[in-house]
C-alpha positions as CSV (number, residue, x, y, z in Angstrom):
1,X,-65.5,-3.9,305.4
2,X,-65.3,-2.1,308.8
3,X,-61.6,-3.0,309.3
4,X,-60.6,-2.0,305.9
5,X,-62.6,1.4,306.7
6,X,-60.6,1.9,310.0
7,X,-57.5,1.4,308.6
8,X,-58.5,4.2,305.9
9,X,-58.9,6.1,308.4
10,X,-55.9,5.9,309.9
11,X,-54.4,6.2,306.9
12,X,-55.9,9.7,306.1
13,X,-54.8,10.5,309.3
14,X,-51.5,10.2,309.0
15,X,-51.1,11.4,305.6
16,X,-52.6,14.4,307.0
17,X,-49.4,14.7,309.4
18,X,-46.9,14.0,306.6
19,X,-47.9,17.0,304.3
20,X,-45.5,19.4,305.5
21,X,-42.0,17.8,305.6
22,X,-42.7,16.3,301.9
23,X,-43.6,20.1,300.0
24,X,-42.7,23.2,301.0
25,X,-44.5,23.4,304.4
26,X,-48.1,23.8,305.6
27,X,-48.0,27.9,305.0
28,X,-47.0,26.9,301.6
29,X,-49.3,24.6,300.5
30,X,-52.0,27.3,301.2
31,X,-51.0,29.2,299.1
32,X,-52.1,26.7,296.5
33,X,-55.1,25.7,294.5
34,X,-56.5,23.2,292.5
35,X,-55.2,23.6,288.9
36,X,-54.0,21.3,286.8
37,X,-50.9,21.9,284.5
38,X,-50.3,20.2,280.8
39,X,-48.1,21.2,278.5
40,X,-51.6,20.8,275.6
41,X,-54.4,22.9,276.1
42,X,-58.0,21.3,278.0
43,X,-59.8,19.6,275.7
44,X,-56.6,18.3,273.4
45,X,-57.6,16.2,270.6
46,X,-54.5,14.6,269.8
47,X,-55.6,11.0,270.5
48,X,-53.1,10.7,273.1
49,X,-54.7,8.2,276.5
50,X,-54.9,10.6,279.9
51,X,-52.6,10.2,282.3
52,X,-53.4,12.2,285.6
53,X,-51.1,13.3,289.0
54,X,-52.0,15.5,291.7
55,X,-49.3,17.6,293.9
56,X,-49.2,20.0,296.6
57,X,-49.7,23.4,296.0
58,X,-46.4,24.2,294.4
59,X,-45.3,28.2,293.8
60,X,-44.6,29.6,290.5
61,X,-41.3,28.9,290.3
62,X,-41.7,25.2,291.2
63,X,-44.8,25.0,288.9
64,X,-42.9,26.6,286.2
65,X,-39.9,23.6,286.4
66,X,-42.7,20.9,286.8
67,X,-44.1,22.0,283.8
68,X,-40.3,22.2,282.1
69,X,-38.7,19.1,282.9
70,X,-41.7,16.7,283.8
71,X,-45.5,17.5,281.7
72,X,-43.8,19.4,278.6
73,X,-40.8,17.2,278.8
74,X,-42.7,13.9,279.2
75,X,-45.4,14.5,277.0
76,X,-42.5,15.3,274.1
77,X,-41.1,12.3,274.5
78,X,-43.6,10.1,273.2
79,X,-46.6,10.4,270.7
80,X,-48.6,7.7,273.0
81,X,-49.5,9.7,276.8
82,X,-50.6,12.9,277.9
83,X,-49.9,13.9,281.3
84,X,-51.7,16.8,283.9
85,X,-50.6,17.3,287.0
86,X,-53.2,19.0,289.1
87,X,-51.6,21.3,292.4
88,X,-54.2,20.6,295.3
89,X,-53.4,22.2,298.6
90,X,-54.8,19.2,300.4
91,X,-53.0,16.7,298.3
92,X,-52.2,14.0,301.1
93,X,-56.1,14.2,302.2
94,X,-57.8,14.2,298.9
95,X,-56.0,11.3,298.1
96,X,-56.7,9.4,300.9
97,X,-60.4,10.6,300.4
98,X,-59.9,9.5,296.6
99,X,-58.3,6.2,297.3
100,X,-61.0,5.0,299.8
101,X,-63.7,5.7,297.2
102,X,-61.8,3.5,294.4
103,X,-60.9,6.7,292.7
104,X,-57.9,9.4,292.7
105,X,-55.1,9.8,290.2
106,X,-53.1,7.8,288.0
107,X,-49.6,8.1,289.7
108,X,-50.5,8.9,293.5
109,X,-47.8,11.1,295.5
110,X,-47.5,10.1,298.7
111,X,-45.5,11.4,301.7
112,X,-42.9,8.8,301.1
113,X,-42.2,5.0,301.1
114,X,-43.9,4.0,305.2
115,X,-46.5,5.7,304.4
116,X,-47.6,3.4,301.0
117,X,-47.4,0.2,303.3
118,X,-51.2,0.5,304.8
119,X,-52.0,1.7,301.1
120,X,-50.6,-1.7,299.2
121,X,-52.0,-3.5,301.7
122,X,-55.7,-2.6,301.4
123,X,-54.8,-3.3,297.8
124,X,-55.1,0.3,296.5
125,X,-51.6,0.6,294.9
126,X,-50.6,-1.8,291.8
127,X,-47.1,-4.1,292.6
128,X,-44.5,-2.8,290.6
129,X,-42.5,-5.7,289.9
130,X,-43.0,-6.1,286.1
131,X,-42.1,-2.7,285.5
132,X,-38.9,-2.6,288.0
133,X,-37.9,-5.5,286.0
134,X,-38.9,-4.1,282.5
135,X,-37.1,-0.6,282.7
136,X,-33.9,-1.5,285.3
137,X,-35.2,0.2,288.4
138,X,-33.1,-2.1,290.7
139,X,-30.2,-1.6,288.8
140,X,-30.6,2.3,288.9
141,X,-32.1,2.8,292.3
142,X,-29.9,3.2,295.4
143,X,-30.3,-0.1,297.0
144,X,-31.7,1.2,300.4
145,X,-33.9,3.5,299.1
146,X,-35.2,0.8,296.4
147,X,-36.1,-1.8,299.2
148,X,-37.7,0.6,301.5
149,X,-40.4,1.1,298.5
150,X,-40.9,-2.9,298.9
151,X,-43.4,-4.7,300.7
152,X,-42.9,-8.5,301.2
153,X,-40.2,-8.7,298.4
154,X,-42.4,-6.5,295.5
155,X,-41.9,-3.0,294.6
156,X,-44.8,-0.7,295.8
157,X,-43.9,2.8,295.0
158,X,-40.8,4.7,293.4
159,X,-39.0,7.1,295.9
160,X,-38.8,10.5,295.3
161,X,-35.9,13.0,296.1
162,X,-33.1,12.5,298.9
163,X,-33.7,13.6,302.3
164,X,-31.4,14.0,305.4
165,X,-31.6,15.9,308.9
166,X,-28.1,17.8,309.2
167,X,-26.9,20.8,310.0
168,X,-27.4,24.6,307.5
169,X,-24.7,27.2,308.5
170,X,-24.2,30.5,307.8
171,X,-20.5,30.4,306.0
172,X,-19.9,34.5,307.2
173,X,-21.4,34.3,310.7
174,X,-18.6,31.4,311.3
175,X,-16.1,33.2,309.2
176,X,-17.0,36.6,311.3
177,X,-16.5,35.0,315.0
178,X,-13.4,33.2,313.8
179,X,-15.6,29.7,313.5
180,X,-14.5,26.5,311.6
181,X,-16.8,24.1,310.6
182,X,-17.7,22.0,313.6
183,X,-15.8,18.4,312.5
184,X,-16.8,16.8,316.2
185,X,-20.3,16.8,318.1
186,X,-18.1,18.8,321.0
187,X,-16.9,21.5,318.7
188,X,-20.8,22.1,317.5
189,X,-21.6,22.5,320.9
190,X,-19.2,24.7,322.0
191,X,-20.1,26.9,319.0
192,X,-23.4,27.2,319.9
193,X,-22.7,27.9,323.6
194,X,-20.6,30.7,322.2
195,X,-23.2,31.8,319.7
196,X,-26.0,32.2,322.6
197,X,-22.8,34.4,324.6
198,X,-22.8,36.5,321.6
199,X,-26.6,37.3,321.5
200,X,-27.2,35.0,318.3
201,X,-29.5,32.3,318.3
202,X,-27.8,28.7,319.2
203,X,-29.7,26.9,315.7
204,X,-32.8,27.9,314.4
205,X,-35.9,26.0,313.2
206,X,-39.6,26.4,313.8
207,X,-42.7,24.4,314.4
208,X,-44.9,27.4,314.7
209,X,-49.4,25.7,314.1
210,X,-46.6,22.6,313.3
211,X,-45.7,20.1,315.9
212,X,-44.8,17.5,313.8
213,X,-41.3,19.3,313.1
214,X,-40.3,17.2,316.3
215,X,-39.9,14.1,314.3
216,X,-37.2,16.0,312.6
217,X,-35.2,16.0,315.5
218,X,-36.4,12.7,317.0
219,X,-34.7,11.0,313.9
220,X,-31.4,13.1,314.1
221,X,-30.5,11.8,317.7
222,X,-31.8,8.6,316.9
223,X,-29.6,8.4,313.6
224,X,-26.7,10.0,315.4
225,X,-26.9,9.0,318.6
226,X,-28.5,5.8,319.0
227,X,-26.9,5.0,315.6
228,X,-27.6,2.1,312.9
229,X,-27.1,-1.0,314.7
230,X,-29.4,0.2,317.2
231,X,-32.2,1.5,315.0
232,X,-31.9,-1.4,312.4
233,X,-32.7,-3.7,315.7
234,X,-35.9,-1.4,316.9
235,X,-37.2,-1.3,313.8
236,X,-37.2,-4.8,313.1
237,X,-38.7,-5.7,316.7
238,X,-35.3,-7.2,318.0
239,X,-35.1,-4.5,320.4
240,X,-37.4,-2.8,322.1
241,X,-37.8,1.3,321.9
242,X,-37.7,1.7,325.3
243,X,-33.8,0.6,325.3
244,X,-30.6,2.3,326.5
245,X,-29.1,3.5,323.5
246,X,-32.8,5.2,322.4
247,X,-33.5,6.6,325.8
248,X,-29.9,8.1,325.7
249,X,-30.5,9.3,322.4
250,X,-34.0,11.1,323.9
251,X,-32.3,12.6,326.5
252,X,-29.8,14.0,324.5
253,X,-32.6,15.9,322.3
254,X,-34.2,16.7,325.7
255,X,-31.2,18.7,326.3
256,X,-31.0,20.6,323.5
257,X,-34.2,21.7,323.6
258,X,-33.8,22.8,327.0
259,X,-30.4,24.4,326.6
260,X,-32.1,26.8,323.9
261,X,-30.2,25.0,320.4
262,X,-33.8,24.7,318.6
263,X,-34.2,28.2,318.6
264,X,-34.5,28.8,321.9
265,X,-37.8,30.1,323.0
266,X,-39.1,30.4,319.4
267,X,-39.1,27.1,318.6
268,X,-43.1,27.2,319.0
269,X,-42.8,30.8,317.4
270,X,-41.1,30.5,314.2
271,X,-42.0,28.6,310.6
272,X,-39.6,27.2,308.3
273,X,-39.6,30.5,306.2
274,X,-39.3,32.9,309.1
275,X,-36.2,31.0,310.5
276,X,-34.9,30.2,307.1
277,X,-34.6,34.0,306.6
278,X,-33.0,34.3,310.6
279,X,-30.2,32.1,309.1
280,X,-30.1,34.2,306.2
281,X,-29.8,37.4,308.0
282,X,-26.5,35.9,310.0
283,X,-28.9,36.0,313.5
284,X,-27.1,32.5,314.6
285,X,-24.9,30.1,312.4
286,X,-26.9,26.9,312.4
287,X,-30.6,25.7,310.9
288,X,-31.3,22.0,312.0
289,X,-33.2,20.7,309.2
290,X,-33.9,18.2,306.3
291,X,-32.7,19.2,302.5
292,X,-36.3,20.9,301.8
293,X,-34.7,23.4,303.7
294,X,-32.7,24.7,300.7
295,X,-36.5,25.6,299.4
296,X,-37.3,27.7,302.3
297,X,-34.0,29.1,301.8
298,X,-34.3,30.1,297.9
299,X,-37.9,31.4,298.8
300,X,-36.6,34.3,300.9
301,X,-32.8,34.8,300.7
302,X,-31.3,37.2,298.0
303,X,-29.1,35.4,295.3
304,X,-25.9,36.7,297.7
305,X,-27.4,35.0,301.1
306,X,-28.0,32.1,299.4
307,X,-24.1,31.7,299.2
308,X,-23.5,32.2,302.1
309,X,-25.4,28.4,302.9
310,X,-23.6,25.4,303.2
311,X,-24.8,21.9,304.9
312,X,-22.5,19.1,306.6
313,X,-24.5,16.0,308.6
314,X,-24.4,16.5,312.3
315,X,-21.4,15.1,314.0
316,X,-22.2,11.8,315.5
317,X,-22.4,12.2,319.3
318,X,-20.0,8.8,320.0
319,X,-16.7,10.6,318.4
320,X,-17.1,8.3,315.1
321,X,-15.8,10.2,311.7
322,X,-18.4,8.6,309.4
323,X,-20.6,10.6,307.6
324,X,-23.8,8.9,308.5
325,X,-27.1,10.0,306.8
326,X,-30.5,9.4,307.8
327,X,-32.2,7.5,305.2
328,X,-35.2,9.4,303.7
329,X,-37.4,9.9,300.6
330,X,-39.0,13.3,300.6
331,X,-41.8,11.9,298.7
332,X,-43.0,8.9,296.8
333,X,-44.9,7.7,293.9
334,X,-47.2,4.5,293.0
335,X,-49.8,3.6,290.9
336,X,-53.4,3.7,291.8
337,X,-54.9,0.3,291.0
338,X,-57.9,1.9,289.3
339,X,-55.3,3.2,286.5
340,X,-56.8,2.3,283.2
341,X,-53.2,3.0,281.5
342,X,-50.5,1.7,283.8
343,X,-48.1,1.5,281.3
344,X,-48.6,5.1,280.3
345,X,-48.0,5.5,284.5
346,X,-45.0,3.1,284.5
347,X,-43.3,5.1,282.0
348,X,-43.8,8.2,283.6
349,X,-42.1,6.9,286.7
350,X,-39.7,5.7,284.7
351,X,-38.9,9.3,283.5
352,X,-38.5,10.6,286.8
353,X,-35.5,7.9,287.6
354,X,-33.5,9.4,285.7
355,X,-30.2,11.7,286.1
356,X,-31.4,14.2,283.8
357,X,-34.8,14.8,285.2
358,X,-33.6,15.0,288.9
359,X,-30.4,17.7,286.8
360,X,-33.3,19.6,285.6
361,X,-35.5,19.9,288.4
362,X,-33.0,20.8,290.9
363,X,-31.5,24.2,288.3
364,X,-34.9,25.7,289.3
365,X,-35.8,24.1,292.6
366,X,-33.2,23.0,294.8
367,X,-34.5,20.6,297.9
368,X,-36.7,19.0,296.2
369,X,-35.7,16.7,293.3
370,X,-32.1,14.8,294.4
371,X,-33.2,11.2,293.4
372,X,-32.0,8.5,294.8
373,X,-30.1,7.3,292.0
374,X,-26.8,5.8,291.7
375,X,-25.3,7.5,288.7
376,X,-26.6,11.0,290.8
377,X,-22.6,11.6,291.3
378,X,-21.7,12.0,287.4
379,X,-24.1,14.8,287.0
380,X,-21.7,17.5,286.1
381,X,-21.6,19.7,289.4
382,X,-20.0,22.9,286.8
383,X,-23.4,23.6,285.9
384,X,-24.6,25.0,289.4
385,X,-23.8,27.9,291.1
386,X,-24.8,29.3,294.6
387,X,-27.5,27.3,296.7
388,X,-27.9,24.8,293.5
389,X,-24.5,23.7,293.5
390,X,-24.4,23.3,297.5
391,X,-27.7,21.3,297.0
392,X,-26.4,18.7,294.5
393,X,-23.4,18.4,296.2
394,X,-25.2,17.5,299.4
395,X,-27.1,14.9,297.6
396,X,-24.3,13.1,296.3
397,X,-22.7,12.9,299.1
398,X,-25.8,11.5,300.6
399,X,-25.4,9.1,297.8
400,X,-22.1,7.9,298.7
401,X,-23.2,7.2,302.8
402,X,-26.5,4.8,301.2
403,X,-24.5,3.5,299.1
404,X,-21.6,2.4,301.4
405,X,-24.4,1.5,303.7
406,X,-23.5,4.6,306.3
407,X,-27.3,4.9,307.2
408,X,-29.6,5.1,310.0
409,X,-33.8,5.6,309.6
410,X,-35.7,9.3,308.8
411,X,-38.8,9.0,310.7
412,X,-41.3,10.3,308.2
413,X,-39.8,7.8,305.6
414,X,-39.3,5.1,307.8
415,X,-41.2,4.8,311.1
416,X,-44.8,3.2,310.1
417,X,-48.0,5.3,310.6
418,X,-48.9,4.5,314.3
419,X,-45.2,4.8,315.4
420,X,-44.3,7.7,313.8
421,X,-47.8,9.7,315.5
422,X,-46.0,8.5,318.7
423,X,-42.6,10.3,317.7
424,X,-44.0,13.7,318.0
425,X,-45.2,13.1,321.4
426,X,-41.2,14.1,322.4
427,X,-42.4,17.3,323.6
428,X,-44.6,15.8,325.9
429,X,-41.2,15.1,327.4
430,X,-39.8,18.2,326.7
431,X,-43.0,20.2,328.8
432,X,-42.4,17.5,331.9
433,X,-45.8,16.0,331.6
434,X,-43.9,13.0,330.2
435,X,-40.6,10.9,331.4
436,X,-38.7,9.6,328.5
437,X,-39.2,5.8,329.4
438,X,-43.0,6.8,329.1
439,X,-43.1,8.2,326.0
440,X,-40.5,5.3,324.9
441,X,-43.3,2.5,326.5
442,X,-46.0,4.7,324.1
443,X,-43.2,3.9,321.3
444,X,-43.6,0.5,321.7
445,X,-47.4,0.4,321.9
446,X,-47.5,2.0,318.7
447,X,-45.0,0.1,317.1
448,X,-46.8,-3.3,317.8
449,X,-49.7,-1.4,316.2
450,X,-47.9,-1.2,313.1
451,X,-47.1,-4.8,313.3
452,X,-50.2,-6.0,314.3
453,X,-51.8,-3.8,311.3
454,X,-48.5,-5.1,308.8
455,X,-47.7,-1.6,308.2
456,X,-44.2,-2.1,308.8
457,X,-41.9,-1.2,305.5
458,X,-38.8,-3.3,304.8
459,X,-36.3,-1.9,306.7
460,X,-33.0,-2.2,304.5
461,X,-29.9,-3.1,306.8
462,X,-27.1,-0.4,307.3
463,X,-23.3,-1.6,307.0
464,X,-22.6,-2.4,310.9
């Protein structure tokens, strides 16, 4: 009993961390409150069996499409379920509070597929198999994102939206400087050394009260600097963290965090709102960043600013043309074991995997609702305009990378609890109180953590 109570613990802990890369930031999720959301008055008598979800606390707007194209939508479809969907602004800890009691929701969101490991293995999430098997989900899912979810062979959770770290521009503030799109790692630089000349800001971002926006950026120079090969081989525990290729990719980020390309100065200073709106207001031409940025974006850009956005992955730092994503599920979902109608649950995942829902979601709420599927690419794109369009298009070209197998690993999707704790510690590095092989050694501690615990995911193999 005490070890399963430790490693709760730990869990809670890290699913503490998580919260702000998987909704729309810490600032934002206190906004919310508890409320649930059905598309039948409290107290309905229609007979239907309960079905119950909690979520972070979403905004209006967001609320307004979850209530659209999931709860009204899924309740509609069938005479059998109701769904509610209750907006906490603690989601990630209630649940883990929930989950160690033998309680909590139906479907449980989670801060994405490494973090429902330690969860299926204390037995607190129900094996998907016979419903993957029932309703296609193999067939549907893109296959790295599917086999991330599993544990041991068996399906665990359902991923949620598409996520990448890349590169937001401002179209006018390269169109005004006589700036192309930067097609090599040397031409981004060079536009960003120019950009600083100018008085702009070399990229923006923010971890203002929010340290853990380093593992952003300590999975874009591993993806595109240390590369697939070598990830695929740390993360299995063929090769060790502290490496070459890792330590070169660490250095690089060391560099750009000294040479002022994280905002500079601000990077303690800012939020993902307040730099959002920076890019927005043409004060530099770059935003480093995952696709929830395109929320941030929406939230405080007028219609007009909003197309001036685009997105293109960040050149790889070897030279090589391909357009390399990080593989990354915003989010996840699973089914708590205590769920008296798992069907009920099955079939609302089911729902949610489907080119339609992720359509709908993402004409209200771009950033959020790209699902990994591999029909995404036949949505018709003539339906969006502005920051939607730009969204979609992103995500299926995100689509095309996973499925051609032109992937390395997001850390908050794919680094295990213990390991990705020891990720943020990069600015440790970064204030000279650590060397890189140091916080690399710390890596591998906490990596052989993870294994000792068995809270490694499956790590699906990239094309190499």
């Amino acid at each position: 009993m005490k070890k399963t109570k430790k490693a709760l613990a730990m869990l809670m802990a890290a699913a503490m961390a998580a919260t702000v890369f998987t909704g729309c930031g810490k600032e934002e999720e206190q906004k919310g409150s508890q409320e649930s959301a059905s598309s039948k008055e409290e107290g309905d008598s229609s007979g239907k069996k309960e079905l119950s979800m909690w979520f972070w606390g979403a905004s209006d707007y967001q609320r307004e499409a979850m209530d659209k194209y999931l709860i009204q939508a899924f309740n509609e479809s069938q005479d059998e379920y109701e769904l509610t969907v209750e907006y906490r602004a603690s989601v990630d800890n209630d649940i883990a509070v929930a989950l160690s009691g033998g309680e909590g929701p139906d479907i449980v969101y989670g801060s994405g597929p490494a973090f429902v490991a330690g969860y299926a293995a204390e037995g607190l999430f129900l094996n998907l198999d016979k419903y993957s098997e029932q309703y296609g989900w193999k067939e549907r899912v893109l296959d790295p994102c599917y086999e991330i979810c599993t544990i041991d062979g068996s399906l665990y959770s359902i991923p949620g939206a598409l996520t990448s770290t890349g590169v937001f521009y401002n179209k006018k503030v390269l169109e005004d400087n006589g700036w192309e799109v930067p097609a090599t790692y040397e031409q981004l630089v060079d536009i960003m050394e120019q950009a600083k000349e100018k008085g702009l800001y070399a990229g923006l971002t923010g971890a203002k009260d929010w340290r853990y926006t380093n593992e952003m950026y300590v999975g874009m120079m591993l993806t595109h600097v240390a590369g697939p090969e070598v990830m695929y081989k740390v993360l299995t525990g063929e090769q060790k963290w502290n490496s070459p290729e890792v330590a070169e990719a660490m250095n690089v980020l060391v560099d750009w965090y000294k040479n002022g390309y994280l905002a500079g100065d601000d990077y303690w200073n800012f939020d993902f709102n307040e730099a959002a709106m920076m890019l927005a207001n043409e004060q530099s031409p770059f935003f480093y960043g995952a696709l929830n940025v395109f929320q941030f974006i929406k939230n405080i850009a007028t219609e007009e600013q909003c197309d001036n956005i685009g997105f293109f992955p960040l050149p790889n730092y070897d030279g090589s043309t391909d357009h390399r994503a990080s593989l990354g599920s915003i989010c996840s979902f699973s089914i708590n074991s205590q769920c008296k109608n798992p069907d009920g649950a099955a079939m609302v995942l089911d729902y949610m995997l489907t080119s339609d829902f992720s359509a709908g979601m993402s004409s209200q709420w771009p950033g959020y609702w790209g699902m990994p599927l591999k029909d995404l690419t036949q949505i018709d794109m003539e339906q969006y305009q502005g920051i939607y369009k730009e969204y979609m298009k992103t995500c299926t070209d995100i689509v095309k990378s996973l499925d051609e197998g032109d992937f390395a690993y997001g850390a908050a999707t794919c680094f295990p609890a213990s390991t990705y704790e020891a990720c943020i510690d990069i600015d440790t590095v970064w204030f000279g109180e650590a060397t890189v092989e140091e916080y690399l050694d710390n890596m591998d501690k906490a990596f052989a953590e993870d294994v000792e615990k068995k809270s490694v995911a499956t790590i699906p193999k990239p094309a190499f």
